[in-house]
C-alpha positions in Angstrom: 3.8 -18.7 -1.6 4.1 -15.8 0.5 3.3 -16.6 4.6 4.9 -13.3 5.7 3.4 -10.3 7.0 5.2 -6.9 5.5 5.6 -3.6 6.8 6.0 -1.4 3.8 7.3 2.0 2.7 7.2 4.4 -0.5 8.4 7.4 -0.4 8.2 10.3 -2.7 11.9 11.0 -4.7 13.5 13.9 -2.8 11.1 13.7 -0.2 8.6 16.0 -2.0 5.2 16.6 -0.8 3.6 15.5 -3.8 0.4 13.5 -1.6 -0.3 16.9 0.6 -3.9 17.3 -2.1 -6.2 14.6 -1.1 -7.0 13.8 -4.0 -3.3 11.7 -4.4 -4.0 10.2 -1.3 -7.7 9.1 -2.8 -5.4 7.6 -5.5 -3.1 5.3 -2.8 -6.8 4.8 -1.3 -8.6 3.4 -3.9 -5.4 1.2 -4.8 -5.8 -0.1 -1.4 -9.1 -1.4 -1.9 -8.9 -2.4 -5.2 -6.1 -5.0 -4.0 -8.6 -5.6 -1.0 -11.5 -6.8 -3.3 -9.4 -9.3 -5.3 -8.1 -10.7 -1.8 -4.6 -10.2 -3.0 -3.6 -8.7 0.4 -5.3 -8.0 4.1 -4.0 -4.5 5.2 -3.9 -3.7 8.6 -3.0 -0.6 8.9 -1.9 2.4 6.5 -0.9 6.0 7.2 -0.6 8.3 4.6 1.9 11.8 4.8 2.5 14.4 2.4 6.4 13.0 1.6 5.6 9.1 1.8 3.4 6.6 3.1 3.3 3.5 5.6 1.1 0.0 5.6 1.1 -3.2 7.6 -0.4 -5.6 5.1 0.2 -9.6 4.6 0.0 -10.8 1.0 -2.3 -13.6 0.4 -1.1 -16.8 0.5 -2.6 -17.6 -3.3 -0.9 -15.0 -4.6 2.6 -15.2 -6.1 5.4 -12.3 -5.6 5.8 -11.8 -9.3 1.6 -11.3 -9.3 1.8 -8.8 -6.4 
């Protein structure tokens, strides 16, 4: 089980600023509180930028790595 709290990064290949339309960022959103719901993680915090994006989450201590 998983006890640790993560500070994760995704970035766009070649730093492109594919999440500049809102409606990508809607996208990372509703990922967000999809994973939320099923208590699979509590996030923290999240920015979103045009090139990547940031969170402070902790994954639930039910859930597996390999289910994540």
């Amino acid at each position: 089980m998983i006890k640790i709290y993560f500070f994760f990064t995704a970035t766009n290949l070649e730093w492109k600023h594919l999440l500049k339309n809102d409606k990508y960022k809607d996208i990372i959103i509703e990922s967000f509180k999809f994973l939320v719901s099923e208590l699979r993680v509590r996030i923290f915090a999240f920015v979103i930028m045009p090139n990547h994006f940031h969170t402070v989450w902790k994954i639930n201590e039910d859930t597996e790595r390999s289910d994540f």
